[in-house]
C-alpha positions in Angstrom: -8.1 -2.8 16.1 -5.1 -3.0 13.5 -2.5 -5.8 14.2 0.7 -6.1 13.6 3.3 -9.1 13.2 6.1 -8.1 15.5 8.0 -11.1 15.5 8.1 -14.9 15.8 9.6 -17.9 17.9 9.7 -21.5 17.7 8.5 -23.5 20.6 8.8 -27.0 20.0 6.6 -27.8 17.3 4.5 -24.3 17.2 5.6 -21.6 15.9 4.6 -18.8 17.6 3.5 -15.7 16.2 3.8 -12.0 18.1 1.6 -10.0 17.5 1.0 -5.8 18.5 -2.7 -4.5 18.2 -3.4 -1.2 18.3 -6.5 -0.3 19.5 -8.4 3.8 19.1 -6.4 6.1 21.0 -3.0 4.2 20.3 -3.4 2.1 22.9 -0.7 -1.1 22.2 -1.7 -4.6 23.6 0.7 -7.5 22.5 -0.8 -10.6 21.4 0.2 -14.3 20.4 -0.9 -16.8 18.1 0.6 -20.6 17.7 0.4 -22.8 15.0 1.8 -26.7 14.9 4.0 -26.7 11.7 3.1 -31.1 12.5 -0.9 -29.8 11.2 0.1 -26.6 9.0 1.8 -29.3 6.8 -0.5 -31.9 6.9 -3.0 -29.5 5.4 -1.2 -28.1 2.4 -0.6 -24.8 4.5 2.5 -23.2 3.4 5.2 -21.6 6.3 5.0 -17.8 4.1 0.8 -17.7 4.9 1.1 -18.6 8.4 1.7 -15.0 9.7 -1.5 -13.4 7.6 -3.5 -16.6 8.9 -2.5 -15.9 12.2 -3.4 -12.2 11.9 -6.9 -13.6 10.9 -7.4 -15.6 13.8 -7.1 -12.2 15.9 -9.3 -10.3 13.8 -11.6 -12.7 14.0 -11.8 -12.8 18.0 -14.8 -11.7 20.0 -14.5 -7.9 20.2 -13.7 -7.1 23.8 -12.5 -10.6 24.2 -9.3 -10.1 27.1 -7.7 -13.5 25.7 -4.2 -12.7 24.5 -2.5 -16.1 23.4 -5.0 -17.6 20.9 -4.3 -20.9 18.9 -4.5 -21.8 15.3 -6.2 -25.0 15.7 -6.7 -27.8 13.9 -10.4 -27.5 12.6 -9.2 -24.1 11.3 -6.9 -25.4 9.6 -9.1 -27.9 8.1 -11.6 -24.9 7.2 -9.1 -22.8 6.1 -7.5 -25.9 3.8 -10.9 -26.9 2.0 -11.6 -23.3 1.2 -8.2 -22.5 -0.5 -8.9 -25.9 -2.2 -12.3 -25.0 -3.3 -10.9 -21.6 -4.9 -8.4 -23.4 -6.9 -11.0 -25.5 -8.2 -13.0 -23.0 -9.2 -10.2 -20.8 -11.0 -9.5 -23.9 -13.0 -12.9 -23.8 -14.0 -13.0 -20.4 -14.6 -10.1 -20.6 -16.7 -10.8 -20.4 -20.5 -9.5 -23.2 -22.9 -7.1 -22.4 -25.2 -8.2 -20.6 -28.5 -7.1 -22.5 -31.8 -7.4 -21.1 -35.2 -10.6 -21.7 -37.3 -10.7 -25.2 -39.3 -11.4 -24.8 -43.1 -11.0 -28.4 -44.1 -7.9 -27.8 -45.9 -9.2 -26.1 -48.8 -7.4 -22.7 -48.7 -5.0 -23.9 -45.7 -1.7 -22.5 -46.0 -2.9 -20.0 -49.5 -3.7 -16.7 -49.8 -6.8 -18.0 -52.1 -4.6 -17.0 -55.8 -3.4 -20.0 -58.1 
């Protein structure tokens, strides 16, 4: 099934995310996710990733599950947090240092080697 964000409202402290799947044979069944902005924040999860985090919590829903609202909860959130932290960590690791030029202790620094 392929979903698709249609839309989204704001319901106290959830936002609210509408989604339409589309299901073999083009058959359209609308679906919604919420998410406490309270939690997304405390996390580190930013407002711009809710809706492709949201769409991940429907993909990842038993298949021929008839649940419709689902729930970004909170020990997602804490999964999801810890692995986006772990991948920063390890790009920084992966980063490579700097290059700097090649030491010569100063004997032809700055000369093209003539006198």
């Amino acid at each position: 099934m392929h979903f698709i964000l249609t839309g989204f409202a704001q319901d106290g402290a959830f936002r609210v995310f509408a989604f339409e799947g589309i299901a073999t044979g083009s058959l359209r069944i609308t679906f919604t996710v919420r998410a406490n902005l309270d939690l997304t924040r405390r996390y580190g999860i930013r407002l711009q990733e809710l809706p492709l985090i949201c769409r991940e919590v429907l993909e990842h829903r038993e298949e021929g599950e008839q649940e419709r609202a689902f729930t970004f909860t909170e020990e997602a959130m804490r999964v999801h947090a810890t692995r986006i932290a772990a991948a920063r960590d390890e790009a920084a690791q992966n980063r490579k240092a700097p290059r700097r030029p090649a030491h010569t202790n100063g004997s032809n620094w700055g000369s093209n080697g003539a006198r």
